[in-house]
Structures are given as C-alpha cells and as structure tokens.
mmCIF file of the N, C-alpha and C atoms, coordinates in Angstrom:
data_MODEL
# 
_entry.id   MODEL 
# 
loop_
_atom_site.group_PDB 
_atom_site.id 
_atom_site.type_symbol 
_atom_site.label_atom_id 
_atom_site.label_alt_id 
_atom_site.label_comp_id 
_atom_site.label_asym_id 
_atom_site.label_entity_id 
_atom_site.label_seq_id 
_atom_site.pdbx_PDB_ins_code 
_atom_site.Cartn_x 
_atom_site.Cartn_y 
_atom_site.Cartn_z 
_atom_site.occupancy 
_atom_site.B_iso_or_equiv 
_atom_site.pdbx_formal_charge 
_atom_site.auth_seq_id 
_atom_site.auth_comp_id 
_atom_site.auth_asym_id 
_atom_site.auth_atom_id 
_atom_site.pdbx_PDB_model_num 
ATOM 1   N N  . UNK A 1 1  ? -14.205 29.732  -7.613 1.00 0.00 ? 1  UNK A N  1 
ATOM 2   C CA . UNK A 1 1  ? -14.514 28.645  -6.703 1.00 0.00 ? 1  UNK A CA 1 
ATOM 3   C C  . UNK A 1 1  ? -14.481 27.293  -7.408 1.00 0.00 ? 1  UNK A C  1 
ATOM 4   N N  . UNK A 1 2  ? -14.593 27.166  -8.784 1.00 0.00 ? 2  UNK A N  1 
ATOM 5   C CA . UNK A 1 2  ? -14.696 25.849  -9.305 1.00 0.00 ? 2  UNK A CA 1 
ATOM 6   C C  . UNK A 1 2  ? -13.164 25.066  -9.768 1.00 0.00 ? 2  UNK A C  1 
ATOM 7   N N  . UNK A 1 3  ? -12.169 26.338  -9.265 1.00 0.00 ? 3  UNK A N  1 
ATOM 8   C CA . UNK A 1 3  ? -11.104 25.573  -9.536 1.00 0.00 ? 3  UNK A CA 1 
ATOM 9   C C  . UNK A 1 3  ? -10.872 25.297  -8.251 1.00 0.00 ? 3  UNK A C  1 
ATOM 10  N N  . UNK A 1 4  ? -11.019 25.549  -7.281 1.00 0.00 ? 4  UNK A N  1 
ATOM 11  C CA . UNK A 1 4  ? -10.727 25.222  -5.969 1.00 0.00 ? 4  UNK A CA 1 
ATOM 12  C C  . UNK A 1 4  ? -11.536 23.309  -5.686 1.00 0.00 ? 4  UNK A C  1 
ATOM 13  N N  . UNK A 1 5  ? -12.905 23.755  -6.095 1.00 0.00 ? 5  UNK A N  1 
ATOM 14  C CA . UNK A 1 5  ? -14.182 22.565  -5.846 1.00 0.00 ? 5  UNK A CA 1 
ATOM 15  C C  . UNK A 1 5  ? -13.022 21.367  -6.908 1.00 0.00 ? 5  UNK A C  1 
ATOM 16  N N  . UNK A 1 6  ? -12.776 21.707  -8.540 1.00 0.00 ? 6  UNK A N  1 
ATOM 17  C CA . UNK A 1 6  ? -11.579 20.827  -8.819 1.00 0.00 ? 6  UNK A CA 1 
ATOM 18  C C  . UNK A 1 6  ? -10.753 20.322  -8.217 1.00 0.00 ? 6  UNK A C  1 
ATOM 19  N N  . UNK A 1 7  ? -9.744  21.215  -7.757 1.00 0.00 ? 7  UNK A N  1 
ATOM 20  C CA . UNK A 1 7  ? -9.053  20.638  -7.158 1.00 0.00 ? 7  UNK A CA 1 
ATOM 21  C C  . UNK A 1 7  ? -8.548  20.056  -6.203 1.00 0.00 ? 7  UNK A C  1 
ATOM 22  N N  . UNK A 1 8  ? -9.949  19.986  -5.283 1.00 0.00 ? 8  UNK A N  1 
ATOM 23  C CA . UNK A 1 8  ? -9.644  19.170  -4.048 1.00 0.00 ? 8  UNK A CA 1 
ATOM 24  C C  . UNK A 1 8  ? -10.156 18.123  -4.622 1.00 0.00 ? 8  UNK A C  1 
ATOM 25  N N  . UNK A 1 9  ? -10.913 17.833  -5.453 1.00 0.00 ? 9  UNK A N  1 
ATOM 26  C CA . UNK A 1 9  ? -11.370 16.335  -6.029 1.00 0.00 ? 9  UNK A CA 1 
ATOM 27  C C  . UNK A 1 9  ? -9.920  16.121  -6.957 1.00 0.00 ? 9  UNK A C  1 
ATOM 28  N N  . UNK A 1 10 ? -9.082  16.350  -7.451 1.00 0.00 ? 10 UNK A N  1 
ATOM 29  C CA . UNK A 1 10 ? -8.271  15.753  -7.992 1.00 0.00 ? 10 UNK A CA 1 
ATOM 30  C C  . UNK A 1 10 ? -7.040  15.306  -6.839 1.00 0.00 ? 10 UNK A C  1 
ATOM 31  N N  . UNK A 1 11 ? -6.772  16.382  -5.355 1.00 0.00 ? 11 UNK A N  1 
ATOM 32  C CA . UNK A 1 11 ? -6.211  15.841  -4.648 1.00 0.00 ? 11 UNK A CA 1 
ATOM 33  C C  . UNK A 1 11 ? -6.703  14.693  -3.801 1.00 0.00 ? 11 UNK A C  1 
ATOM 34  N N  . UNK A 1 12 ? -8.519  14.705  -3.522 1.00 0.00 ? 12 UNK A N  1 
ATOM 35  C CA . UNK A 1 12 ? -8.718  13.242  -3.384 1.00 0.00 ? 12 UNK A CA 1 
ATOM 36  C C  . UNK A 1 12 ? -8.764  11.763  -3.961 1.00 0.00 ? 12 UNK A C  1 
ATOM 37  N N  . UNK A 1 13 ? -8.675  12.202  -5.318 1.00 0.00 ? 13 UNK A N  1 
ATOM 38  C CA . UNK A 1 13 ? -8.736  10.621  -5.921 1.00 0.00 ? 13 UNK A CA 1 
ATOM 39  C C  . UNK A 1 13 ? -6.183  10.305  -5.821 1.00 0.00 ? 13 UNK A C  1 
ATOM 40  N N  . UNK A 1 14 ? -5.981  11.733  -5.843 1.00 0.00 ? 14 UNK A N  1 
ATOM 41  C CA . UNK A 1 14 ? -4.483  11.446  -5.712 1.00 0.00 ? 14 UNK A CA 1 
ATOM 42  C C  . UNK A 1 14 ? -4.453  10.539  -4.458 1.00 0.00 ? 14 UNK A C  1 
ATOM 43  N N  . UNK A 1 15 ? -5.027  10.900  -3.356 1.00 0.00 ? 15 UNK A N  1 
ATOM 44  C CA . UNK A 1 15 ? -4.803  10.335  -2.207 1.00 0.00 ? 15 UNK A CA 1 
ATOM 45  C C  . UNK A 1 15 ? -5.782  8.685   -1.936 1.00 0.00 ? 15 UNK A C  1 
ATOM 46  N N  . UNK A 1 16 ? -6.635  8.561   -2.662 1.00 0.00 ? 16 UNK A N  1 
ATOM 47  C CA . UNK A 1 16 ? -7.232  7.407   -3.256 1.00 0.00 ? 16 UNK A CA 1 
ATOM 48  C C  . UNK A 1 16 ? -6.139  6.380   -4.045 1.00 0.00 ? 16 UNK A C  1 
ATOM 49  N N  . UNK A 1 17 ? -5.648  7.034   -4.869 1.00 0.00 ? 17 UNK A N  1 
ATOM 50  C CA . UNK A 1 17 ? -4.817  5.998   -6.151 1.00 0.00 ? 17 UNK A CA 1 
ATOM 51  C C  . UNK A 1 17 ? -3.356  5.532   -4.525 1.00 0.00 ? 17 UNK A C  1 
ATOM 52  N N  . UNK A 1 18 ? -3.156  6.504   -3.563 1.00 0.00 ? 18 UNK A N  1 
ATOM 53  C CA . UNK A 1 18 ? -1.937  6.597   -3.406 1.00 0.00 ? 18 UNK A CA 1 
ATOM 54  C C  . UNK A 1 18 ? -2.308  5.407   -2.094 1.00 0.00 ? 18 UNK A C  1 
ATOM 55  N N  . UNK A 1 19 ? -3.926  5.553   -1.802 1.00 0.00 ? 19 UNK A N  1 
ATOM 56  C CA . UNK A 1 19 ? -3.376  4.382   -0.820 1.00 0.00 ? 19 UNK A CA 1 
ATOM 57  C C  . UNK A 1 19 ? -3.935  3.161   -1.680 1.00 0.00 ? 19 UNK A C  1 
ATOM 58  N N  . UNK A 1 20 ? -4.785  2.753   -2.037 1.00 0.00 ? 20 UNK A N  1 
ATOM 59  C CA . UNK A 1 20 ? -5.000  1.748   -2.772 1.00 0.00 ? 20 UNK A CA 1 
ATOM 60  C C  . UNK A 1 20 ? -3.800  1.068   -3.110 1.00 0.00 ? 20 UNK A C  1 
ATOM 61  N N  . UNK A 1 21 ? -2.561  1.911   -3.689 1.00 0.00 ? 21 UNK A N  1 
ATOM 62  C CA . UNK A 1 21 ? -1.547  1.127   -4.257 1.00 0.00 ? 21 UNK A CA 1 
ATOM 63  C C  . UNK A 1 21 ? -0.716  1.045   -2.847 1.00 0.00 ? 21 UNK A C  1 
ATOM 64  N N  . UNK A 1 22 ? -0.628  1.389   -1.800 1.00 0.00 ? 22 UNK A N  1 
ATOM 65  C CA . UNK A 1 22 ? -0.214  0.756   -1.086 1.00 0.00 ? 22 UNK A CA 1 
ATOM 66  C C  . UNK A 1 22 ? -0.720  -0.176  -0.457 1.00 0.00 ? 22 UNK A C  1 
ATOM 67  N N  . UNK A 1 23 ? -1.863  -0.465  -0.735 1.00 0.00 ? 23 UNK A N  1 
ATOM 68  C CA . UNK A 1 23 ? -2.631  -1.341  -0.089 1.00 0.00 ? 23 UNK A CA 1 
ATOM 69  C C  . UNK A 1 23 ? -2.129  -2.752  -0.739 1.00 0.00 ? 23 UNK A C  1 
ATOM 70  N N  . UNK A 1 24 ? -1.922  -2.524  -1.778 1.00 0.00 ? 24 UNK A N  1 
ATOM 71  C CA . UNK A 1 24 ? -1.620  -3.721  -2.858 1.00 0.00 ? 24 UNK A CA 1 
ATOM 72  C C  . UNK A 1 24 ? -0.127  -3.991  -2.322 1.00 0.00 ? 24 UNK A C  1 
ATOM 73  N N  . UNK A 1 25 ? 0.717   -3.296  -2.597 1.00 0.00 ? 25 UNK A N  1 
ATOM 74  C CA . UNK A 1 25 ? 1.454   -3.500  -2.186 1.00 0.00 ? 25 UNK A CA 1 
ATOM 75  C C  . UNK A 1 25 ? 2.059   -4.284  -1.079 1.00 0.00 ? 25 UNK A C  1 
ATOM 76  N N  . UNK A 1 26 ? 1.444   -3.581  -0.038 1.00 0.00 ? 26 UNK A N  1 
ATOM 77  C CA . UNK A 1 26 ? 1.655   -4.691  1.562  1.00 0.00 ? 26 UNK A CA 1 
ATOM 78  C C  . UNK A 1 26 ? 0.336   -5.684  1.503  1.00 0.00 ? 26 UNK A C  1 
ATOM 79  N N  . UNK A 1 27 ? -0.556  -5.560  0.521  1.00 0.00 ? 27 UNK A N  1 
ATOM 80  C CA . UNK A 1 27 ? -0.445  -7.528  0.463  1.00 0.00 ? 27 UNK A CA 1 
ATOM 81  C C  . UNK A 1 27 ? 0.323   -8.192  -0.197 1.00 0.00 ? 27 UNK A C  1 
ATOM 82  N N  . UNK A 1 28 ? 0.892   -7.891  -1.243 1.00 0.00 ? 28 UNK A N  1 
ATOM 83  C CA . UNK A 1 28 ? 1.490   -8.751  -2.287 1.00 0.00 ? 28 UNK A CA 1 
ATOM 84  C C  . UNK A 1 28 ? 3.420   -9.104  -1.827 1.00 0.00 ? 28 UNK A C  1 
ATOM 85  N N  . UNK A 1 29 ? 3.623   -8.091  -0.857 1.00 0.00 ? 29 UNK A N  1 
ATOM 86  C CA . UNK A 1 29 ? 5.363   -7.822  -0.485 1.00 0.00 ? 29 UNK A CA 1 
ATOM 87  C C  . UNK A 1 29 ? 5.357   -8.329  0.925  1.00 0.00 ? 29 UNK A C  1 
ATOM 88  N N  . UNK A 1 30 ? 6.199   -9.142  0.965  1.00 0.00 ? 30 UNK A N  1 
ATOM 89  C CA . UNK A 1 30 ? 6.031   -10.065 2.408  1.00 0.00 ? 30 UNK A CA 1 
ATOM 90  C C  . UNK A 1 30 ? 6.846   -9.261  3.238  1.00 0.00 ? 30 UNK A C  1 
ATOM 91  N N  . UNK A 1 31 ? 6.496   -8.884  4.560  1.00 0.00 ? 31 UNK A N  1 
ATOM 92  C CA . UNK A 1 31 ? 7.772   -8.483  5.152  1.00 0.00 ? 31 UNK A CA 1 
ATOM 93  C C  . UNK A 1 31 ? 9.001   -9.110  6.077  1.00 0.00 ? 31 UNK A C  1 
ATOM 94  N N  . UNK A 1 32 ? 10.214  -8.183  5.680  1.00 0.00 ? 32 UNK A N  1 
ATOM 95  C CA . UNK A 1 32 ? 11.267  -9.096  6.118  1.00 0.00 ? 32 UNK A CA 1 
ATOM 96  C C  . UNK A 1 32 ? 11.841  -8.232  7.271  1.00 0.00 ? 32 UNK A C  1 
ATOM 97  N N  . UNK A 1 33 ? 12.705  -8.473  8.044  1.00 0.00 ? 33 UNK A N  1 
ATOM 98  C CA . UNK A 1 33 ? 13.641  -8.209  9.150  1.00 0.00 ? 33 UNK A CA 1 
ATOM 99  C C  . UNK A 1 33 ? 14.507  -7.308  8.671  1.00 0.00 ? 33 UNK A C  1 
ATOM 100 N N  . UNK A 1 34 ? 15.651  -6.542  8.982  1.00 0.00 ? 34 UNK A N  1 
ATOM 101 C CA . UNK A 1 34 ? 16.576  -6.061  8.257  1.00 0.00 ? 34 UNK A CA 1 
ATOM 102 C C  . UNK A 1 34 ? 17.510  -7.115  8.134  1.00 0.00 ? 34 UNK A C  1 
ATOM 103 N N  . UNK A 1 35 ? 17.972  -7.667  8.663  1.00 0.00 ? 35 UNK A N  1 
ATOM 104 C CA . UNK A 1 35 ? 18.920  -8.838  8.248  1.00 0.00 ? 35 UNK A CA 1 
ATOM 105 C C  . UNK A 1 35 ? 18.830  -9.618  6.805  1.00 0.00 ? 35 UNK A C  1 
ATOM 106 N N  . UNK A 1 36 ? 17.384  -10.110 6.767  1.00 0.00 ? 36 UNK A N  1 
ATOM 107 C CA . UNK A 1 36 ? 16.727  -10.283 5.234  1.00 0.00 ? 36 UNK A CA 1 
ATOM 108 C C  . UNK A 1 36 ? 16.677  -9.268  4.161  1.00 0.00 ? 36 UNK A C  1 
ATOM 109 N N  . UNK A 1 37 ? 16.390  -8.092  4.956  1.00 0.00 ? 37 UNK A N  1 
ATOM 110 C CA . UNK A 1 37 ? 16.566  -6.684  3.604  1.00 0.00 ? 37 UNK A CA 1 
ATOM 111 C C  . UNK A 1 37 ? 17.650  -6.863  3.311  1.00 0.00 ? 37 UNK A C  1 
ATOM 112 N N  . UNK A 1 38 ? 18.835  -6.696  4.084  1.00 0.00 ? 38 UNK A N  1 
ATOM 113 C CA . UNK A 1 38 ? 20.633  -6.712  3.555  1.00 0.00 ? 38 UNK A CA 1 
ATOM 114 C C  . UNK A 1 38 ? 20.789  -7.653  3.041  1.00 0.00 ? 38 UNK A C  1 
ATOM 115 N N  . UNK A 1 39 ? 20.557  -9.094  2.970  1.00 0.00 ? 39 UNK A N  1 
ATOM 116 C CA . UNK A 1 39 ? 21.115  -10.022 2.586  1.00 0.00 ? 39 UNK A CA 1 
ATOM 117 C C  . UNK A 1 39 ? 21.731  -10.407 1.567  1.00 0.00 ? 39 UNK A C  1 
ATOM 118 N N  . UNK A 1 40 ? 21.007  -9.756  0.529  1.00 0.00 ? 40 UNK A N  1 
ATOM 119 C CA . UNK A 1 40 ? 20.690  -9.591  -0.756 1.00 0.00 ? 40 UNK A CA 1 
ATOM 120 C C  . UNK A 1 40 ? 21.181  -8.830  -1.387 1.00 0.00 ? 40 UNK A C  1 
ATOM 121 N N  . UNK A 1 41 ? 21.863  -7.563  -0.731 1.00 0.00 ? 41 UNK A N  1 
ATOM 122 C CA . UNK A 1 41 ? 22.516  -6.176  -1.017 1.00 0.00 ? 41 UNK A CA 1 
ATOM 123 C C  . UNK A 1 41 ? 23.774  -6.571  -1.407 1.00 0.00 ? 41 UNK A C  1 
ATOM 124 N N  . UNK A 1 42 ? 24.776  -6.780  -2.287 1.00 0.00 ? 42 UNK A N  1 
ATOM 125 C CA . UNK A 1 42 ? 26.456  -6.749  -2.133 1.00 0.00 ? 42 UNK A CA 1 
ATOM 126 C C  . UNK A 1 42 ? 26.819  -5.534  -1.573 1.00 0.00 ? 42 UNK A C  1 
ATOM 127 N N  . UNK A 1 43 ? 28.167  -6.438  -1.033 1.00 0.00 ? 43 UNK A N  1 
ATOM 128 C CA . UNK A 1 43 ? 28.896  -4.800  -0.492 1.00 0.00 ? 43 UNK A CA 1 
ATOM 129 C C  . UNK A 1 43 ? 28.097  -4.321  1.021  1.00 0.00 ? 43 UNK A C  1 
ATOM 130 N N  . UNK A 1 44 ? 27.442  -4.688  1.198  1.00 0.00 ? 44 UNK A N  1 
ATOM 131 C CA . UNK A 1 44 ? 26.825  -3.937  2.507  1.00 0.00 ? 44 UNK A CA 1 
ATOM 132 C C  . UNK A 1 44 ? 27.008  -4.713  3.864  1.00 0.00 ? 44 UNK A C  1 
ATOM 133 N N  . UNK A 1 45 ? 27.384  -3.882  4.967  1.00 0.00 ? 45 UNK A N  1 
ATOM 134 C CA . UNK A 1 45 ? 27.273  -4.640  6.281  1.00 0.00 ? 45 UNK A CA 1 
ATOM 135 C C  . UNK A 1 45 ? 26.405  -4.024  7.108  1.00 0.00 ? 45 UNK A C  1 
ATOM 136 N N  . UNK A 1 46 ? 25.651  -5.070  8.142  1.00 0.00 ? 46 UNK A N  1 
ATOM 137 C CA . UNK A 1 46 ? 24.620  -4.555  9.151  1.00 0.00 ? 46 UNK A CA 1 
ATOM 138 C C  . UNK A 1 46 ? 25.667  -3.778  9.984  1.00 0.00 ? 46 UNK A C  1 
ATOM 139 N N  . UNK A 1 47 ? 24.698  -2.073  10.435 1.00 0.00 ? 47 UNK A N  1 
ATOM 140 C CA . UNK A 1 47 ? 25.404  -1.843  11.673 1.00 0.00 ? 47 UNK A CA 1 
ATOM 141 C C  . UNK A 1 47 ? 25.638  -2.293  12.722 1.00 0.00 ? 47 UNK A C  1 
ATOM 142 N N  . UNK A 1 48 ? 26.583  -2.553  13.573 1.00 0.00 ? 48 UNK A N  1 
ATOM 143 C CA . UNK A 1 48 ? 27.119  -2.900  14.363 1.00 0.00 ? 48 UNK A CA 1 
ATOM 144 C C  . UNK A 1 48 ? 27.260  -4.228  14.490 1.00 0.00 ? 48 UNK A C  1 
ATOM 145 N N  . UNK A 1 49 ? 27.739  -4.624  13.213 1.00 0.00 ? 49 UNK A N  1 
ATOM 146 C CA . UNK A 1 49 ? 27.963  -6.313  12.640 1.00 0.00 ? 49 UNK A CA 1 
ATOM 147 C C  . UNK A 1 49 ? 29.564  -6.328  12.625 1.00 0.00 ? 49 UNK A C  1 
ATOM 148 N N  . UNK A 1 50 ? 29.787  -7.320  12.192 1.00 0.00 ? 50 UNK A N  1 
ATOM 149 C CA . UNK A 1 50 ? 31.453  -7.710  12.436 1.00 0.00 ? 50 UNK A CA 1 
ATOM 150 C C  . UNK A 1 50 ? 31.640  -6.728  11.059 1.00 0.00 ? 50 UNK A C  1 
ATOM 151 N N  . UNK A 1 51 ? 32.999  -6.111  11.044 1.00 0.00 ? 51 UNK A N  1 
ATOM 152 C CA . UNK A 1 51 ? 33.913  -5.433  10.036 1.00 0.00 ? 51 UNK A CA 1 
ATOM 153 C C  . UNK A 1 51 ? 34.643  -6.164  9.601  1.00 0.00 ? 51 UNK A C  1 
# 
C-alpha cells in the first residue's frame, strides 16, 4: 500500500508542476490569431488563402 499512497503523491505534485507551468505560461505568451501564428512561419500558407 505505500507504494500506491507514493505514488499518487508523486502523480499529484506531476499534475501540480504541470499546471502551474501552464499557468505561467498563458500569462507571460500573448495570444495571437492564426494569421499572426503563420506570419512568422516561411514557406507556409493559410488554408484556404490565395496559392
């Protein structure tokens, strides 16, 4: 039983670290449109954009 009682405490702090850092994340990363995601890409065209 004490590896079980382990290891749900190691899958909760996993799921701790995993949102925290997303938390950081979508404050610190502004969000953009897809038009703004591609922009930046070479080589790439929006679907159903001119060919």
């Amino acid at each position: 039983m004490e590896f079980v009682t382990a290891w749900l405490w190691y899958l909760l702090a996993f799921a701790l670290g995993a949102l925290v850092a997303w938390l950081v994340a979508r404050a610190t990363i502004e969000a953009t449109n897809g038009n703004e995601a591609f922009a930046d890409v070479p080589e790439t065209r929006a679907i159903g954009g001119r060919e």
